[in-house]
DOZA-733128 format. One record per residue: residue in three letters; y, z, x of N, C-alpha, C in turn; residue number from 1. Coordinates in steps of 0.2 Angstrom, whole numbers, plus 5000, padded with zeros to 4 digits. Last residue first. Example, Ala and Ser with C-alpha at 12.3 -4.5 7.8 and 13.67 -1.06 7.14 Angstrom:
% DOZA-733128
REC  res  n_north  n_up  n_east  ca_north  ca_up  ca_east  c_north  c_up  c_east    n
REC  SER     4989  5035    5064      4995   5036     5068     5000  5039    5064    2
REC  ALA     4972  5039    5066      4978   5039     5062     4984  5039    5066    1
END
This chain:
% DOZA-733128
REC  res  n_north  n_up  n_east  ca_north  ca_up  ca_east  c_north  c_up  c_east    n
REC  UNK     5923  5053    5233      5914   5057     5234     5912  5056    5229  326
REC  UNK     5928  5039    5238      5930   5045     5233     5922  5047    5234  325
REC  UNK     5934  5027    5246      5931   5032     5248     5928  5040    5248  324
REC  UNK     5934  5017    5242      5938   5018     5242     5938  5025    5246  323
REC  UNK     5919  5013    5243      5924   5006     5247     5930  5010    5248  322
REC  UNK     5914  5020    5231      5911   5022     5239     5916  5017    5244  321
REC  UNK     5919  5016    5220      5923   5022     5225     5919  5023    5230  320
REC  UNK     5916  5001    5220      5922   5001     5219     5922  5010    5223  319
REC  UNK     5902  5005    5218      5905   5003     5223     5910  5003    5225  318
REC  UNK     5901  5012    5206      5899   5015     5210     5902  5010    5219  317
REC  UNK     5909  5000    5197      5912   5007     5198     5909  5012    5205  316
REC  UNK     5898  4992    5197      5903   4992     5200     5909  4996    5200  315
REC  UNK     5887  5000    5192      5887   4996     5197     5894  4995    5201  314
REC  UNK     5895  5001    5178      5892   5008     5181     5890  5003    5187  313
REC  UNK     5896  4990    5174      5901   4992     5174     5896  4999    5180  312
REC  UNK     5883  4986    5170      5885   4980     5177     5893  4985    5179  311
REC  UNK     5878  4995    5160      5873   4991     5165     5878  4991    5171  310
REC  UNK     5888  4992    5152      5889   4998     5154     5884  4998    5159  309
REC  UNK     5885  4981    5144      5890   4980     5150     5890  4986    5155  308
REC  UNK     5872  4984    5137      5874   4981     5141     5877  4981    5146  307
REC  UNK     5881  4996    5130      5875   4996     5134     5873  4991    5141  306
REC  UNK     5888  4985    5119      5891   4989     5125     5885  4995    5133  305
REC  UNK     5878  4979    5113      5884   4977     5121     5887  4982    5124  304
REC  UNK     5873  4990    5107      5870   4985     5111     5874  4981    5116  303
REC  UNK     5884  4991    5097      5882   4997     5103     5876  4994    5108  302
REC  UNK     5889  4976    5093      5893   4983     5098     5890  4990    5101  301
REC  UNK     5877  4977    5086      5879   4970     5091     5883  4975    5095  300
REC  UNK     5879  4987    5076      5873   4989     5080     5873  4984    5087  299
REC  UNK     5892  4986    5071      5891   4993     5075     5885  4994    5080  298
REC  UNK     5887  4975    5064      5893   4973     5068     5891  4980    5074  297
REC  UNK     5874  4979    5056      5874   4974     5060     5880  4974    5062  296
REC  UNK     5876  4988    5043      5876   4991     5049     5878  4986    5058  295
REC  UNK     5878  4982    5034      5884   4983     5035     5884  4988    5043  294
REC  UNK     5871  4968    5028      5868   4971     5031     5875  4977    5036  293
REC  UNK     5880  4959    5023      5876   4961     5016     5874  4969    5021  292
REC  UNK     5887  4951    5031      5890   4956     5026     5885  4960    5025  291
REC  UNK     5879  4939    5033      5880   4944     5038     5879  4953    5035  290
REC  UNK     5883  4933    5020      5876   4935     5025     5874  4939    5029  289
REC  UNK     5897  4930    5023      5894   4933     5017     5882  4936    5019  288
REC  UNK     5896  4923    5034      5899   4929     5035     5896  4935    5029  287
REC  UNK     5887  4910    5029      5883   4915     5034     5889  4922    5034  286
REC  UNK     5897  4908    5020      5893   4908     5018     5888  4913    5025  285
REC  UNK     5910  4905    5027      5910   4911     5022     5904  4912    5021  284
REC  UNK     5904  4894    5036      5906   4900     5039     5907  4906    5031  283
REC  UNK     5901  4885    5029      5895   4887     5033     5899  4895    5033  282
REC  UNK     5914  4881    5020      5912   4883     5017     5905  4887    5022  281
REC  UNK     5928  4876    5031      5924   4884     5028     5918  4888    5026  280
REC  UNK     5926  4862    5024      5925   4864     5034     5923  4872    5033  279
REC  UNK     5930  4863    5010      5922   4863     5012     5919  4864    5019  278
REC  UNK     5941  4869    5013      5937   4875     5009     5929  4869    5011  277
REC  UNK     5947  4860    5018      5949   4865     5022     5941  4867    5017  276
REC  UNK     5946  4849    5007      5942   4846     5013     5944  4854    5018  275
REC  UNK     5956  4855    4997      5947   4854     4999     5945  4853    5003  274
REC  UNK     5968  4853    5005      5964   4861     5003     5957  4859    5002  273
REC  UNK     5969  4840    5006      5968   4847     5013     5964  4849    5011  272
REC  UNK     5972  4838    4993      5967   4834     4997     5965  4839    5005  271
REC  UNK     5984  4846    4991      5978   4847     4988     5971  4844    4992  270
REC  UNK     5994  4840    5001      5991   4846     5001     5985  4848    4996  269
REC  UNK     5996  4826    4997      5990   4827     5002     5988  4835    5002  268
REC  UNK     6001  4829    4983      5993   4826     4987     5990  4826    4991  267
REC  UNK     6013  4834    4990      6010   4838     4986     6002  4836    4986  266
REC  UNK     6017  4825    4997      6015   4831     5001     6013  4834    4998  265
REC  UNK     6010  4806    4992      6018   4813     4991     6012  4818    4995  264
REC  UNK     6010  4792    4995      6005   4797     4994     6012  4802    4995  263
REC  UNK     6017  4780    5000      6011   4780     4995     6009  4786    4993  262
REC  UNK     6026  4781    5010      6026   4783     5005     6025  4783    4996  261
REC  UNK     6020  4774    5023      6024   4769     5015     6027  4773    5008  260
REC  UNK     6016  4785    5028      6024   4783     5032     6025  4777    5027  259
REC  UNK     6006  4789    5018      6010   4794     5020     6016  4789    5022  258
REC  UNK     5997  4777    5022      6000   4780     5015     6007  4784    5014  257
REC  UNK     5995  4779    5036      5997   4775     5033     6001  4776    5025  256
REC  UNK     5989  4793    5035      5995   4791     5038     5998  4785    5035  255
REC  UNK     5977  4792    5025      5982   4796     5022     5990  4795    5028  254
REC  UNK     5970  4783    5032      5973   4781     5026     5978  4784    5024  253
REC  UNK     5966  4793    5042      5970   4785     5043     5973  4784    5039  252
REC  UNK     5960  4801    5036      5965   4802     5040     5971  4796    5043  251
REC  UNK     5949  4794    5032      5952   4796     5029     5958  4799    5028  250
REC  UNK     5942  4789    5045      5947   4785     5040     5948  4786    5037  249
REC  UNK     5938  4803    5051      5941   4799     5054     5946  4794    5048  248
REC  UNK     5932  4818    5044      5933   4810     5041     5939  4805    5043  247
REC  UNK     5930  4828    5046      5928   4824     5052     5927  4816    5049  246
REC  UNK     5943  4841    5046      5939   4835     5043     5937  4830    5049  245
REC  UNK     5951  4849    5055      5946   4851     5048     5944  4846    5044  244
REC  UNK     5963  4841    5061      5958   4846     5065     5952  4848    5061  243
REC  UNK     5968  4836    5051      5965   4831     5057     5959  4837    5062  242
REC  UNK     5976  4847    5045      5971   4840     5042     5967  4841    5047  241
REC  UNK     5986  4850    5053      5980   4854     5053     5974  4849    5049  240
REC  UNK     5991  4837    5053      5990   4841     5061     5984  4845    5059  239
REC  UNK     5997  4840    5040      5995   4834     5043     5990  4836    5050  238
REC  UNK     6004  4850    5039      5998   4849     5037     5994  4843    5039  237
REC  UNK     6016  4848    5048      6010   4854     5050     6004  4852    5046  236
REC  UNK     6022  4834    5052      6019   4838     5046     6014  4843    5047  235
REC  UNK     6025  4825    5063      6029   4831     5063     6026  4836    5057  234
REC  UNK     6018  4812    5059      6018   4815     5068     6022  4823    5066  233
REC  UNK     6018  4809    5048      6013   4813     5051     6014  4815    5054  232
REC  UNK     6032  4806    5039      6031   4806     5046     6027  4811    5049  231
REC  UNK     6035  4795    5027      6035   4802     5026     6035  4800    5033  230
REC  UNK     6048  4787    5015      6044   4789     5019     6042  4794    5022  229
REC  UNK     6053  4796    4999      6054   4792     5006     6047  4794    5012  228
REC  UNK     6045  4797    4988      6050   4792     4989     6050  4789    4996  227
REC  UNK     6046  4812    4989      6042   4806     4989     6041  4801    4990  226
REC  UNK     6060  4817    4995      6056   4817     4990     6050  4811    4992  225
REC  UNK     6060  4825    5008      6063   4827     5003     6061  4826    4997  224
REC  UNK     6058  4827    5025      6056   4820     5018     6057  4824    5013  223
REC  UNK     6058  4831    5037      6061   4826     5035     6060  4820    5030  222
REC  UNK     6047  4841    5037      6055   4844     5035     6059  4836    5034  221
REC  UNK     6031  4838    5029      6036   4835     5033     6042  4839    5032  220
REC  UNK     6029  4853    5023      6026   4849     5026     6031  4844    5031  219
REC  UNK     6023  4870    5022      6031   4867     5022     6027  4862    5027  218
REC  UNK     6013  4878    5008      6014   4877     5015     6021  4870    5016  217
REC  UNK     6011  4880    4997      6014   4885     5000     6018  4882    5006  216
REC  UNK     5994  4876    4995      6000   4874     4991     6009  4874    4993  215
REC  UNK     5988  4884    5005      5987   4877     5008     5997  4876    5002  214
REC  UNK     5987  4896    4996      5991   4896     5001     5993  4890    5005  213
REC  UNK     5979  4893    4984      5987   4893     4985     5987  4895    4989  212
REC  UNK     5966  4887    4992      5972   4881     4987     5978  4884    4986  211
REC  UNK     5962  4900    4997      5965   4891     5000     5969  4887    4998  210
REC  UNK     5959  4907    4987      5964   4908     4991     5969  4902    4995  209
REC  UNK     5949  4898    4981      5955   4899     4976     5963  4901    4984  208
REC  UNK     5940  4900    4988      5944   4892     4990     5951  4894    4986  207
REC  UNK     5944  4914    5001      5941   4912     4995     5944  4904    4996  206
REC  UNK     5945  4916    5018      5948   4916     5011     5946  4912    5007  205
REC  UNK     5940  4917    5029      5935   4921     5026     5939  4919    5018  204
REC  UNK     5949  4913    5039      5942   4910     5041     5939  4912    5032  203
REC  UNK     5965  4916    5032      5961   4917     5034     5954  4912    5033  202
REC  UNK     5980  4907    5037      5974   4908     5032     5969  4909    5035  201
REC  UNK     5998  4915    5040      5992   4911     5039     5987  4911    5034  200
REC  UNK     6010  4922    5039      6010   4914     5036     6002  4910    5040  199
REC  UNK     6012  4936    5040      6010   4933     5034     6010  4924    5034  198
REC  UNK     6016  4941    5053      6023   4935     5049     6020  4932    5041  197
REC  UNK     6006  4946    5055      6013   4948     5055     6016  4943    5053  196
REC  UNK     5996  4936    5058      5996   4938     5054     6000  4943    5051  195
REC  UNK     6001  4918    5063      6000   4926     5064     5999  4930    5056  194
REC  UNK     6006  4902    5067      6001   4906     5065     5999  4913    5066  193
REC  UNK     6022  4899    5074      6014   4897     5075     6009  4905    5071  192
REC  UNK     6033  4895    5064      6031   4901     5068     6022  4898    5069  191
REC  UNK     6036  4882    5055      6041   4885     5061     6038  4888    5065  190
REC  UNK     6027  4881    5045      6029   4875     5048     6032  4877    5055  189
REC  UNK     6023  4892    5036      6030   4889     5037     6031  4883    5041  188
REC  UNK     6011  4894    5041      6012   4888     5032     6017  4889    5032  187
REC  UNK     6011  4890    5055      6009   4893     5051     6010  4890    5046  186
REC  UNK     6002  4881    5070      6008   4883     5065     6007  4887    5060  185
REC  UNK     5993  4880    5082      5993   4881     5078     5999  4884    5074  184
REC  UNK     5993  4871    5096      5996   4877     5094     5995  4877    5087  183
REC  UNK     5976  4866    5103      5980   4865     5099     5986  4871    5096  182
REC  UNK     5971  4870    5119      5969   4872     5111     5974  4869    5108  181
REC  UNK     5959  4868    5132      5966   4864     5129     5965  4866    5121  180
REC  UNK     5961  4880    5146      5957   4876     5140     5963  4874    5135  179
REC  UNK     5954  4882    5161      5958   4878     5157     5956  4877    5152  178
REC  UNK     5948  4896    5168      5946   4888     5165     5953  4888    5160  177
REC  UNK     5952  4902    5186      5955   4900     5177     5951  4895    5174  176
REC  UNK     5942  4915    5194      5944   4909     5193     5949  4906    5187  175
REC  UNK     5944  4930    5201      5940   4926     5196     5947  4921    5197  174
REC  UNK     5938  4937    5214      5946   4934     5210     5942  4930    5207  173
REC  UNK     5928  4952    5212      5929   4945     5211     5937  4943    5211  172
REC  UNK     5928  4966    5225      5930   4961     5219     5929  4957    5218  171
REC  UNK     5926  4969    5239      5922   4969     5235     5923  4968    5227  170
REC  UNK     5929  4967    5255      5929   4961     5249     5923  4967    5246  169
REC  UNK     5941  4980    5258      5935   4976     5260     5931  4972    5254  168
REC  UNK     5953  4989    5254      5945   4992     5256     5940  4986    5258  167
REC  UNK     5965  4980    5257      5965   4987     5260     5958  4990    5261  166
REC  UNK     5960  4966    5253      5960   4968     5259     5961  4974    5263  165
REC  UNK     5954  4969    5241      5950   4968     5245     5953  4968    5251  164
REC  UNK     5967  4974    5234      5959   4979     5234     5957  4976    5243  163
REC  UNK     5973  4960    5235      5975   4967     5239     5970  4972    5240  162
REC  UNK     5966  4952    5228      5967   4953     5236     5971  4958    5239  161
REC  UNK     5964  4960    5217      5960   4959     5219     5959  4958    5225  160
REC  UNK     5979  4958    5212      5978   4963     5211     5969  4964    5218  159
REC  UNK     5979  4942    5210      5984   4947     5217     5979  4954    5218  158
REC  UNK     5970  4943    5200      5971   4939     5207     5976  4942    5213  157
REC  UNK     5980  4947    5190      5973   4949     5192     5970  4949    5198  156
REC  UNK     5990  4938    5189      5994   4947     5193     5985  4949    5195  155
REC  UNK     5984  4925    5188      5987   4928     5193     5987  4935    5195  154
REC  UNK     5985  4929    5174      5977   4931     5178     5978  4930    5183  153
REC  UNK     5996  4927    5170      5993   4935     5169     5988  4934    5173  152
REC  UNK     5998  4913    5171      6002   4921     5178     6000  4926    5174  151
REC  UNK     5990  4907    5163      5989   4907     5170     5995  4912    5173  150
REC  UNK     5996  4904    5151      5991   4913     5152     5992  4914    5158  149
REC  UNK     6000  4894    5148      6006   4899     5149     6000  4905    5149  148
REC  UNK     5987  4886    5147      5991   4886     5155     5997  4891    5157  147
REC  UNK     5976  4897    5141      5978   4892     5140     5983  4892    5147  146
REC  UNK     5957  4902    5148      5964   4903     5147     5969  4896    5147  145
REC  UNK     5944  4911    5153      5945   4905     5147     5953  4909    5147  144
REC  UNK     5937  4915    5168      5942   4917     5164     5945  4912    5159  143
REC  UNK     5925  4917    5181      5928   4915     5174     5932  4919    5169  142
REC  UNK     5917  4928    5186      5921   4925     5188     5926  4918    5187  141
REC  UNK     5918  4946    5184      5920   4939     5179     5921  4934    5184  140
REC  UNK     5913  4960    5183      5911   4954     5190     5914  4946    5187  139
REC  UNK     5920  4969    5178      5911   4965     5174     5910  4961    5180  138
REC  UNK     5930  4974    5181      5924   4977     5181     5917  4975    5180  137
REC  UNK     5940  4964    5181      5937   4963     5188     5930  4968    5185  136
REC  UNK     5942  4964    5169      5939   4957     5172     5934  4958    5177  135
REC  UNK     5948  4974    5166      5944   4973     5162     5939  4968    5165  134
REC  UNK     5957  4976    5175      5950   4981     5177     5945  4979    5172  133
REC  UNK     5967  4967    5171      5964   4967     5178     5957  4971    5180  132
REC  UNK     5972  4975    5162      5966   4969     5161     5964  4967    5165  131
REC  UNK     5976  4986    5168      5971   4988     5162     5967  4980    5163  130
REC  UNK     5986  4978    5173      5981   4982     5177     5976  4985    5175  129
REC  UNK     5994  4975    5163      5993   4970     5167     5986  4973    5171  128
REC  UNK     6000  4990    5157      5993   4984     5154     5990  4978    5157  127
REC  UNK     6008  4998    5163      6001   4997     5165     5997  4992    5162  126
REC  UNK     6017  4997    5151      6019   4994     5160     6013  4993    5162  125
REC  UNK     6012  5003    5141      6013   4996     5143     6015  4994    5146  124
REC  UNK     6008  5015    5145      6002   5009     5144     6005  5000    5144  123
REC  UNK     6019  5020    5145      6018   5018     5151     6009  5013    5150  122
REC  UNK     6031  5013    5132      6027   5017     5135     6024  5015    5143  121
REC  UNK     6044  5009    5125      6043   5007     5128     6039  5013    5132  120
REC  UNK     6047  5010    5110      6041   5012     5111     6038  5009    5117  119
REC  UNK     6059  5006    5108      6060   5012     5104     6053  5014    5105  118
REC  UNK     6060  4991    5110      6064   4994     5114     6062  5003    5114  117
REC  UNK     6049  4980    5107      6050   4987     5104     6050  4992    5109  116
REC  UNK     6056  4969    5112      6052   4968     5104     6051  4975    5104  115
REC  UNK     6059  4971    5126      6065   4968     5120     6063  4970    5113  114
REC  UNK     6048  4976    5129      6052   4979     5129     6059  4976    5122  113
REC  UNK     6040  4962    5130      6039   4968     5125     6042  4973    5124  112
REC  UNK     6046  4955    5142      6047   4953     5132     6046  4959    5128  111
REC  UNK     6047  4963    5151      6052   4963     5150     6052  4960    5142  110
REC  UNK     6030  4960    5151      6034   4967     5150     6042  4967    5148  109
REC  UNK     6032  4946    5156      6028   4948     5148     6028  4955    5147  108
REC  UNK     6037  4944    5165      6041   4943     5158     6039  4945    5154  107
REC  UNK     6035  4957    5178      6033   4953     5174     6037  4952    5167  106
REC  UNK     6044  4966    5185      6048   4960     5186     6042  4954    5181  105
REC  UNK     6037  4977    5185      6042   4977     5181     6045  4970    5183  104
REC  UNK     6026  4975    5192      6025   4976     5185     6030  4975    5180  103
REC  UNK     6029  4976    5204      6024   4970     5202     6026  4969    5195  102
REC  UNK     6037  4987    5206      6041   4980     5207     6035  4975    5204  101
REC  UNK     6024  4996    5209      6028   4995     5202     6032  4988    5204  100
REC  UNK     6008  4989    5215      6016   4990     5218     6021  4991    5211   99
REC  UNK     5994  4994    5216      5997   4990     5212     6005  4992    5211   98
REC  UNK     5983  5003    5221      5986   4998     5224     5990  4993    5222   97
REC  UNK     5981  5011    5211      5985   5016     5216     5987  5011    5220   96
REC  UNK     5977  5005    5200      5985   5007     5198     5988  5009    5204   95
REC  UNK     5961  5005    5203      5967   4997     5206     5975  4999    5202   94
REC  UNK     5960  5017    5199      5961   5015     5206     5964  5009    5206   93
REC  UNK     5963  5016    5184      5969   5021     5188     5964  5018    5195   92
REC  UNK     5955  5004    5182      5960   5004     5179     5964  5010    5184   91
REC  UNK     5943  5013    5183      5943   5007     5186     5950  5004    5185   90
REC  UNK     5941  5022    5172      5944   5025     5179     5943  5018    5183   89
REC  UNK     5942  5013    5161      5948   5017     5165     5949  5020    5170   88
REC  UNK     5931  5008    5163      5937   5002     5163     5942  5009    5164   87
REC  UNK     5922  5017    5159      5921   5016     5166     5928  5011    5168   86
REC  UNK     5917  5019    5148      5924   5021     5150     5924  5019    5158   85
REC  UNK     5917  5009    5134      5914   5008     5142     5917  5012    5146   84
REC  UNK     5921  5007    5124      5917   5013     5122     5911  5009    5129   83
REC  UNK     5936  5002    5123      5935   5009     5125     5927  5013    5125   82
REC  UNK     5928  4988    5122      5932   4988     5129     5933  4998    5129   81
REC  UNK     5916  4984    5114      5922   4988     5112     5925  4991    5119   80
REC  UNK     5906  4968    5115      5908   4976     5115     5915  4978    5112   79
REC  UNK     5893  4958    5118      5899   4958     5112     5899  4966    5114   78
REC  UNK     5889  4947    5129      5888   4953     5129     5896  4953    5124   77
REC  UNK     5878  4932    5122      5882   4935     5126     5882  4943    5126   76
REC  UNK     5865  4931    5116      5867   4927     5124     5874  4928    5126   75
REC  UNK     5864  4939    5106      5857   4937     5110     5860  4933    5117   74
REC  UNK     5874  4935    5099      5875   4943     5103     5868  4941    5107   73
REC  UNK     5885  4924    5099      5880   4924     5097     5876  4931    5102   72
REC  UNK     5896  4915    5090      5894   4920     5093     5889  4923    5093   71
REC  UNK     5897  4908    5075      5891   4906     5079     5895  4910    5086   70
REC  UNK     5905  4915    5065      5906   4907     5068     5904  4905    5071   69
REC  UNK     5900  4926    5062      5899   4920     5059     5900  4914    5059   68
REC  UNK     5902  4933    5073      5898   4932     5074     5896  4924    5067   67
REC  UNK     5917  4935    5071      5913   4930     5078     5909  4929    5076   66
REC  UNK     5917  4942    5056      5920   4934     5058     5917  4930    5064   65
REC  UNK     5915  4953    5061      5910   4952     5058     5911  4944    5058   64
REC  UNK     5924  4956    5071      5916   4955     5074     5915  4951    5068   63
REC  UNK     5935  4960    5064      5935   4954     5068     5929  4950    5073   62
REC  UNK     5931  4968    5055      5932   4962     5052     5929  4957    5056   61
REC  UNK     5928  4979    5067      5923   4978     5061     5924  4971    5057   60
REC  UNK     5942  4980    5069      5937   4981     5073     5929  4979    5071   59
REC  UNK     5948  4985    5058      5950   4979     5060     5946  4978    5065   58
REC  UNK     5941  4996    5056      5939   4993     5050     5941  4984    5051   57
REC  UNK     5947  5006    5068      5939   5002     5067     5938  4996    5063   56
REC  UNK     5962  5001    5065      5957   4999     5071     5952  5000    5070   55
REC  UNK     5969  5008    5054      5965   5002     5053     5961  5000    5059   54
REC  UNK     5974  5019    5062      5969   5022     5054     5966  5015    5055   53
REC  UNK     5987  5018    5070      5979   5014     5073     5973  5017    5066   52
REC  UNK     6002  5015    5070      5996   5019     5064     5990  5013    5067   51
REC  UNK     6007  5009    5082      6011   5017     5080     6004  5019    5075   50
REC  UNK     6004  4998    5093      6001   5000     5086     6006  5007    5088   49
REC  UNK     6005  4995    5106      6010   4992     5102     6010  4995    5095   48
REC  UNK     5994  5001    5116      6002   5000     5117     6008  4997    5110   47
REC  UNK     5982  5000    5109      5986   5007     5108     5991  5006    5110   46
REC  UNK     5976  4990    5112      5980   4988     5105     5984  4993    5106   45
REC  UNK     5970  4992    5122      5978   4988     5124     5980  4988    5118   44
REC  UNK     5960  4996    5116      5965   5000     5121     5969  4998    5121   43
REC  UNK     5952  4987    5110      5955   4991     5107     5961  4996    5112   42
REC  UNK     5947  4974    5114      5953   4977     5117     5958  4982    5115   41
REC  UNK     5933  4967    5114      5936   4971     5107     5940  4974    5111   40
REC  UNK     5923  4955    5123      5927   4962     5121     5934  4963    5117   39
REC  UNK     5915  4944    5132      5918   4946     5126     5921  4951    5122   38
REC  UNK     5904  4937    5143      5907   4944     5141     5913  4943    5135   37
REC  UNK     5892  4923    5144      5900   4926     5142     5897  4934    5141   36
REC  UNK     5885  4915    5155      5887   4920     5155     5891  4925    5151   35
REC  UNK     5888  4897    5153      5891   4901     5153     5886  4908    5154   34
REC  UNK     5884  4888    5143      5885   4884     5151     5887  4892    5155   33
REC  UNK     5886  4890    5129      5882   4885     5131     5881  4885    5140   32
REC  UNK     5895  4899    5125      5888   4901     5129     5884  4895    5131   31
REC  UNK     5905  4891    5126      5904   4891     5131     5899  4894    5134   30
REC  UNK     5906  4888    5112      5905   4884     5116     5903  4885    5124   29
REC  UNK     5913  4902    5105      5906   4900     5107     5901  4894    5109   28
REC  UNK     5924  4904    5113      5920   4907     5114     5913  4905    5113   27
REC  UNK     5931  4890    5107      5928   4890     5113     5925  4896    5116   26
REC  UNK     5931  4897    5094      5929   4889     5096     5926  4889    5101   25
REC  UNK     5942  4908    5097      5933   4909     5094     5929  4902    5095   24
REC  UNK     5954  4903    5100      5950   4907     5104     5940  4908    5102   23
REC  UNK     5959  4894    5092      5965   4896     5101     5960  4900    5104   22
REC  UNK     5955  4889    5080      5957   4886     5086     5957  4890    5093   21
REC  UNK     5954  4904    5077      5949   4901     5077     5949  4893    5083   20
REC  UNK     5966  4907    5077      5962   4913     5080     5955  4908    5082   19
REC  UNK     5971  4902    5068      5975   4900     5072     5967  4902    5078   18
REC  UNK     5966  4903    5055      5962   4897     5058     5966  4895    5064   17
REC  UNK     5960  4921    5058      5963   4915     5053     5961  4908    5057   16
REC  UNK     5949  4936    5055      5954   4929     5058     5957  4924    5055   15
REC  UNK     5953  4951    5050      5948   4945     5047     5954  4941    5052   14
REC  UNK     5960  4963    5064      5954   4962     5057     5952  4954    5057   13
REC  UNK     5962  4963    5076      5969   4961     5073     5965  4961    5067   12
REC  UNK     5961  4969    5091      5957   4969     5086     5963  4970    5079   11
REC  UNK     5964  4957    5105      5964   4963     5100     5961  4961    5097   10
REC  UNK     5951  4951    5114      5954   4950     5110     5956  4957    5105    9
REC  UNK     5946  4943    5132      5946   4948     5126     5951  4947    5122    8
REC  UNK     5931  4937    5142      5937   4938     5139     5938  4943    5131    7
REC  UNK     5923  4931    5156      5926   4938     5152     5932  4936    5150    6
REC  UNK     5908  4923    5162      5915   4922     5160     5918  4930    5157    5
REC  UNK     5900  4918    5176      5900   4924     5173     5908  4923    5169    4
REC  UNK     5888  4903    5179      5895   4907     5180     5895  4915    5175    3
REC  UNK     5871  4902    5182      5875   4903     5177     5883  4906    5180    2
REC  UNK     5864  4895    5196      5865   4901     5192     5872  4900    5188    1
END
């Protein structure tokens, strides 16, 4: 029997190629072996958003993009985390077993507050517990995560032996898969890839767009001019290259070239940008495909979320006959 995975993703609109490595990739490698659940975390976005006007149409983007990349709604379940509501009131009973000291001594609360001191809300104390219900509601017992994730899915884990030993096993602790992504940098070289900081590229960007934003991008910092050798090992383009082309020796050549200083940053960034725009090319082409049919994202999300609402209404009905509520 098939494992059961869940995972989620704000709704931040068209993806970029950070988005792509770190999480859409192995989305869809794991319907391979997998059960996957999948969900649009419009909820959580409402902790940090002050103007949510863009959440559908960012909600809308970021499907149309999964589904392009080979997501695939016939084998897994694609939703919108608020249109199951059964995650909230699943969310306020695991709140009544979940100790404040848990909450407030998490980094990832103490960071947010740093970062917007002026909107320190109770969603975002609670959010660790929101995701805890996200998980524990579908029955997951897999959870795709990098290794600085593992103590968020800890707190879920705690969360769940506690349930289960105050009312009696009936949660999953779900488990961690490991997964090894690459950081992705942005076209400054310095901040890893977002689209707040404006220093990415999107899955969906014209080639035109790709050439000048590829153009843009800040390569070896230890090379000045041409002349001098260069040094792959530190060149964000370089790094992104290797990921976007499946031309082993041509990657070769371009290192070599590069540490004799046969080949300038400006070259190689050209030679990127095409080799970026032709890895692209399947994926514009089916998104633009997608496109055409405008209803197709709203009709994968109300069919998932049906879906989940299947296995969520199950677990909610158990969840309060354990706790006690009539």
């Amino acid at each position: 029997m098939k494992g059961r995975v869940f995972s989620g993703a704000r709704p931040t609109g068209r993806q970029h190629l950070g988005n792509y490595c770190g999480a859409i990739k192995n989305y869809v490698a794991l319907q391979e072996d997998y059960e996957c659940i999948y969900c649009v975390v419009d909820l959580h976005a409402l902790t940090t958003l002050r103007d949510t006007r863009e959440l559908k149409q960012n909600t809308y983007e970021m499907v149309l993009d999964w589904l392009a990349a080979g997501m695939d709604p016939k084998r897994s379940i694609i939703f919108v985390q608020s249109h199951v509501p059964q995650v909230t009131e699943l969310h306020t009973i695991l709140s009544m077993v979940t100790p404040m000291g848990w909450l407030t001594r998490l980094p990832t609360f103490k960071e947010k507050v740093r970062q917007q001191p002026d909107n320190v809300n109770y969603g975002l104390l609670g959010y660790p517990v929101l995701m805890a219900a996200d998980i524990t509601l579908y029955k997951a017992d897999t959870v795709p995560v990098g290794e600085d994730q593992l103590p968020h899915l800890e707190f879920t884990r705690e969360i769940v032996r506690r349930f289960n030993f105050q009312f009696g096993e009936t949660l999953i602790e779900p488990q961690a898969k490991l997964t090894e992504t690459p950081r992705i940098m942005g076209i400054d070289g310095v901040n890893k890839m977002s689209k707040s900081l404006d220093n990415h590229i999107e899955l969906a960007a014209t080639p035109e767009e790709i050439r000048r934003r590829v153009m843009i991008m800040v390569t070896d910092p230890a090379r000045r001019y041409k002349r001098d050798p260069g040094h792959p090992e530190i060149c964000n383009v370089f790094a992104l290259h290797k990921i976007f082309t499946s031309d082993a020796a041509a990657m070769s050549r371009i290192e070599t070239d590069c540490r004799h200083a046969s080949i300038g940053c400006v070259e190689h960034k050209k030679w990127f940008a095409e080799d970026l725009i032709q890895a692209l090319a399947p994926f514009r082409e089916r998104r633009a495909e997608l496109g055409q049919n405008p209803d197709l994202v709203w009709d994968v999300l109300a069919d998932g979320a049906a879906r989940a609402r299947v296995i969520a209404q199950k677990t909610i009905a158990e969840v309060k006959e354990r706790v006690g509520l009539p």
